[in-house]
N, C-alpha and C positions, 0 to 999 in steps of 0.2 A: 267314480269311474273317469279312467283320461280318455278329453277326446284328442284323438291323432287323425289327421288326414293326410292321406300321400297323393300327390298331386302327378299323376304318369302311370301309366297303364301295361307297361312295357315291361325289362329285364328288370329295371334296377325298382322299381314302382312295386310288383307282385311279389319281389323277393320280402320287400320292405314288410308289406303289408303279412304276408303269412309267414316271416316271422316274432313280428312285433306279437299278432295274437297266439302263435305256440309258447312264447316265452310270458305273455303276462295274463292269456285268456279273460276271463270276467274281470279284471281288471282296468280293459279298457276297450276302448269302442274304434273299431279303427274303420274309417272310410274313406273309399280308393278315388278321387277325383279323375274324370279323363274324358275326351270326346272321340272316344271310340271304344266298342264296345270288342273289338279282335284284339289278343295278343299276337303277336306274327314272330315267329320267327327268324330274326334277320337275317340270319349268319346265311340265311339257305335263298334270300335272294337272287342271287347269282346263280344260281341252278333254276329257279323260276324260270328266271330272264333267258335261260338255255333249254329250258325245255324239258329237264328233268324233274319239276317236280309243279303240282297244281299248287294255288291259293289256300284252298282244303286240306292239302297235305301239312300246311307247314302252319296253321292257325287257328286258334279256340277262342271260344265265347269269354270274356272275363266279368259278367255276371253271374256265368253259371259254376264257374270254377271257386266264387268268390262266396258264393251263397253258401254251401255248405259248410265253410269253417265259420259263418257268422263275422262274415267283411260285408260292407255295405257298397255298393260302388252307385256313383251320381254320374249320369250321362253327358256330361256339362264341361265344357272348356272354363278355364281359371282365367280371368279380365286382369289380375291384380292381386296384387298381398299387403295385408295393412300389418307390418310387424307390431308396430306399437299396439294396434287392438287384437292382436294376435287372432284374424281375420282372415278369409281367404273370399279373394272377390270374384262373382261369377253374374253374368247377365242378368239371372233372375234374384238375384241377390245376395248373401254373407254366410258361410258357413266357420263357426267358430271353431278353434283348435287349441289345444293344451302345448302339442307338440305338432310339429310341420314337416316331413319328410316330401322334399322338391325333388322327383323322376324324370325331369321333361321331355331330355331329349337337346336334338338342338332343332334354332330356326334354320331353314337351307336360306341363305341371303342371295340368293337368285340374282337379285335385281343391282349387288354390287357390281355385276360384270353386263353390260349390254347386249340381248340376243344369248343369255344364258338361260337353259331351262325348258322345261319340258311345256310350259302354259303357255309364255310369253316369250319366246325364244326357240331356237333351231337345233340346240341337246337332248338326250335324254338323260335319265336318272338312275339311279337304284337304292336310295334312303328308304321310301315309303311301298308300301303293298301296290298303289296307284302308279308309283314313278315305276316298279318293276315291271307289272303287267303290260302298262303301255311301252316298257321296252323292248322286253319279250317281242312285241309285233312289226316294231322297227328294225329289229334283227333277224327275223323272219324275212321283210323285205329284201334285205343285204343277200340272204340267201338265194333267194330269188334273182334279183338282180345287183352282182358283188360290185362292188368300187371299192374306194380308200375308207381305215374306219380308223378314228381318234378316239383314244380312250387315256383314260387320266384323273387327274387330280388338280384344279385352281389353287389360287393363291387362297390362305386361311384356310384350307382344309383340315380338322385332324383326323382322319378315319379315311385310311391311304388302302385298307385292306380290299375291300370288292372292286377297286379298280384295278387293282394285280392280278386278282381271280379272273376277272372279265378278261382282261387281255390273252392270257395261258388257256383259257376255257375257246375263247373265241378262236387263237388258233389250231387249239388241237379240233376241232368241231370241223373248220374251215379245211384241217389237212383231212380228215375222216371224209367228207365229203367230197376232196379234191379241187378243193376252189382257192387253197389257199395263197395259189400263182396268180390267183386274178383279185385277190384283195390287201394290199399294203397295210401293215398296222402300227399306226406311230402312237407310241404310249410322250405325255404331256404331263409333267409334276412341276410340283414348286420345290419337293423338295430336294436341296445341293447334290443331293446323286441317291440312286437306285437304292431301294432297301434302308434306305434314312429314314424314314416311317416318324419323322418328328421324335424321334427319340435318340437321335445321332448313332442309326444304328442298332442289328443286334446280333452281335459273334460278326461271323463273315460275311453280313447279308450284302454288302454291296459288292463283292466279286458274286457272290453266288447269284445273284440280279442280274448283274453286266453277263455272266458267262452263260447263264437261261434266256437271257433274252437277245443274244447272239447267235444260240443255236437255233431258236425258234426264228429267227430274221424279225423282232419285231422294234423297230428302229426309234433308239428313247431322246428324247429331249428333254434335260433336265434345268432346275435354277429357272424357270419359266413364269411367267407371269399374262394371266390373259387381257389383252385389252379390250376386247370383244368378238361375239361371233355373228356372223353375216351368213346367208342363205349357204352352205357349202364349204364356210372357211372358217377356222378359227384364226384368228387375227392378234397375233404375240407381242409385249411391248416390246420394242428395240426395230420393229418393221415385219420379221417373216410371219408367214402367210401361207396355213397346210389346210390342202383340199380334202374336203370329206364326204364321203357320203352316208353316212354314219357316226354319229357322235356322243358318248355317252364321258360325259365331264363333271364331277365331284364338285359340287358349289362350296363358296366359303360358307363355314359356321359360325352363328353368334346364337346368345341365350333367346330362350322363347322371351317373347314381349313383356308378357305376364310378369315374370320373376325379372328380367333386366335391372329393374331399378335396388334391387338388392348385391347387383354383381360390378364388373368393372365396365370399363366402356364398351368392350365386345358383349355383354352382359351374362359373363362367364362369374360363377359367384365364389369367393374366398371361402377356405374353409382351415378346421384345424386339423390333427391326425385322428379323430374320430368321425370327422366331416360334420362336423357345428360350425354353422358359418360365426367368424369371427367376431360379428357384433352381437347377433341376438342368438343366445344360448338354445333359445327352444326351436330353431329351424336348423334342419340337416338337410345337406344337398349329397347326389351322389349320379355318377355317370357323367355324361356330358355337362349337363349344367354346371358344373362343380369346375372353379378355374385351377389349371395347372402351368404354369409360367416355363416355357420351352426351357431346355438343358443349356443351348447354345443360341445362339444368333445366327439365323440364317437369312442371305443376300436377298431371298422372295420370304414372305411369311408361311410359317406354316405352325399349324398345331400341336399340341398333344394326345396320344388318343386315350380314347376313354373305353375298351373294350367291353363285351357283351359278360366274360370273366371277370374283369376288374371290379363292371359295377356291383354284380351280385354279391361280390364280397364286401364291396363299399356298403351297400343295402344290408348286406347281414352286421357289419360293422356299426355302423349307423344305428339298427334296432335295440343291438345288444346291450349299446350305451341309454337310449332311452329306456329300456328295460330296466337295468340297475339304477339310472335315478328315481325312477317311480316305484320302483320297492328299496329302494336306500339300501342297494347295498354298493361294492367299490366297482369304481368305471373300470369297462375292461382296457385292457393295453389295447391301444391303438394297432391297426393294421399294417403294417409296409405294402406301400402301392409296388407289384411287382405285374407279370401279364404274361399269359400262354394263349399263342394263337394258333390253328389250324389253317392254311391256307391251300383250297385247292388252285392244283395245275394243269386241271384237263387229265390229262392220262397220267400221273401222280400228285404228290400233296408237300408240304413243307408242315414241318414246325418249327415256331417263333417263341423263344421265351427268353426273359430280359427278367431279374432277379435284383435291387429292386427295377423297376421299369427304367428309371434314368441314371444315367451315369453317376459315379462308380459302380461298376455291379460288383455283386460275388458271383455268377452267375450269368450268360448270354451266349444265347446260339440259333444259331438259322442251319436247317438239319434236314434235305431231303428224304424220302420216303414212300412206298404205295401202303405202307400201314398206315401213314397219317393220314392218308385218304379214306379208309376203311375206320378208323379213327372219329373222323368228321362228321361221317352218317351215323356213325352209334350215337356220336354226342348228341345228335338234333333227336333220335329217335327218344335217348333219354330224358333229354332237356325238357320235351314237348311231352313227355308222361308222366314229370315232374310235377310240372304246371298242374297239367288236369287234375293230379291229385293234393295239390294243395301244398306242397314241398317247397321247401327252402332253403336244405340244404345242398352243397356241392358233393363229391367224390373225395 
């Protein structure tokens, strides 16, 4: 029997794990590494954080989801990876593997930017279940008592999506309640202009950015780089200086600690079109950890994103190939990395899809909509009854 461990507990991590065992069953032994025992649904953070939806609504147990297909899951953070003893290193000790599938996620590197972050610093967040709830109640404040609010995206971000949600949510909330005369909203990116999303674009997204967020008055500053943030002010290189009284800003991302020393300097890890990292054959990466080298060159950095869609196909991708080599039969064709995103706007929705993700496409378009709003709650509803039952495939 092979053993497999997938290291992540999340999209790309649950996909991996239940389809590795519908495709090779008593074949092999597959257990889920992660230090935490919720799946969350992310996509639905930004509704959290506004108010539409609890903690409970958007999250399941993943030992109890795991148990019934015969997935083991260990409650344990990963310290390390020893490729050469095909090892995976954890506090209390070594759990050995045949095959490696890496979910992680990324690290939020906070502490690149001084007075960044919700622990140590004067922002809030919306990556984790933790950064969302305690936003939620700093947004709660604002309403209470409105001033100025920043929201955005740092330099090395690639996951540009819940800071555009926040912004369009924030105002329509802000105009429903009549407050929105009394709270300024300046959106903060790194990347070269509106709807660049790290992927240079997709269809019209930068008029259709610039002319949404003109009608809503929320005043963008683009090509931005932070130099720090201070009680009230985010603090930009080149000198200016916007007041806030609310801040929720997108940290740069690099690979968790654990796996780094398999990836590049940002500890983002190489892979091939199956997502086998390029030197050790038996470790598959997928999702964020997984490096993708920007389209173009841009004046502040920014990332590539790794979508909640992408990875589960990269996870089904990923399985389907260790699947065929532990029963010998032929590797499948490779995936093209392509991406369809829903994005709400408050009182309607957009959709995003980029065919493959990066330039050239056959295929890109940024498409308003209130079906894709209506769209967005089905998909979480489905998503999330997916999970519970043990599912792995898509639509």
């Amino acid at each position: 029997m092979a053993k497999i461990v997938v290291i992540g507990g999340s999209f790309g991590g649950l996909t991996a794990a239940f389809e590795l065992k519908r495709l090779l069953g008593e074949r092999a032994g597959v257990t889920v590494l992660g230090d935490d025992e919720r799946f969350v649904f992310l996509p639905s953070l930004p509704w959290l954080i506004m108010g539409h939806r609890r903690a409970e609504d958007i999250t399941l147990n993943v030992p109890e989801i795991l148990k019934p297909k015969g997935i083991s899951f260990i409650r344990e953070a990963a310290t390390g990876v020893d490729p050469e003893k095909s090892k995976v290193l954890t506090a209390s000790g070594e759990i050995p593997y045949d095959y490696l599938v890496i979910s992680t996620g990324p690290y939020l590197a906070f502490e690149e930017i001084p007075g960044l972050g919700p622990e140590r610093g004067h922002t809030s967040c919306t990556f984790t279940l933790g950064h969302a709830v305690n936003t939620k109640m700093a947004w709660e404040k604002i309403l209470e008592d409105p001033g100025p609010v920043v929201v955005g995206s740092a330099q090395g971000v690639s996951c540009f999506g819940p800071s555009y949600e926040l912004a369009y949510e924030m105002h329509n909330e802000l105009k429903r309640r009549k407050l929105r005369h009394k709270v300024p909203i300046f959106y903060i990116t790194s990347e070269p202009y509106l709807g660049h999303m790290g992927v240079g674009g997709l269809g019209n997204s930068k008029r259709f950015f610039e002319d949404t967020f003109a009608e809503r008055e929320i005043k963008p500053l683009v090509s931005q780089a932070i130099e720090e943030v201070a009680p009230g002010e985010v603090r930009l290189r080149g000198g200016a200086k916007i007041l806030f009284k609310f801040a929720m800003i997108a940290p740069p991302f690099k690979g968790v600690p654990a796996v780094t020393p398999l990836g590049n300097p940002r500890g983002f890890i190489p892979v091939d079109r199956n997502f086998r990292h390029t030197k050790h054959q038996n470790i598959f990466v997928v999702g964020v950890a997984m490096a993708i080298a920007p389209p173009e060159p841009t004046p502040v950095p920014t990332g590539v994103p790794k979508t909640g869609f992408m990875t589960v196909k990269m996870a089904r991708t990923a399985a389907a190939t260790i699947s065929a080599e532990i029963k010998g039969e032929n590797i499948p064709s490779a995936w093209e990395l392509s991406v369809t995103c829903l994005m709400d706007m408050g009182n309607t929705a957009a959709l995003m899809k980029a065919v493959p993700v990066l330039p050239p496409r056959q295929e890109s378009i940024t498409k308003e909509g209130m079906r894709y709003r209506y769209l967005k709650a089905a998909f979480e509803r489905y998503f999330l009854w997916k999970m519970r039952h043990g599912l792995s495939s898509l639509p």
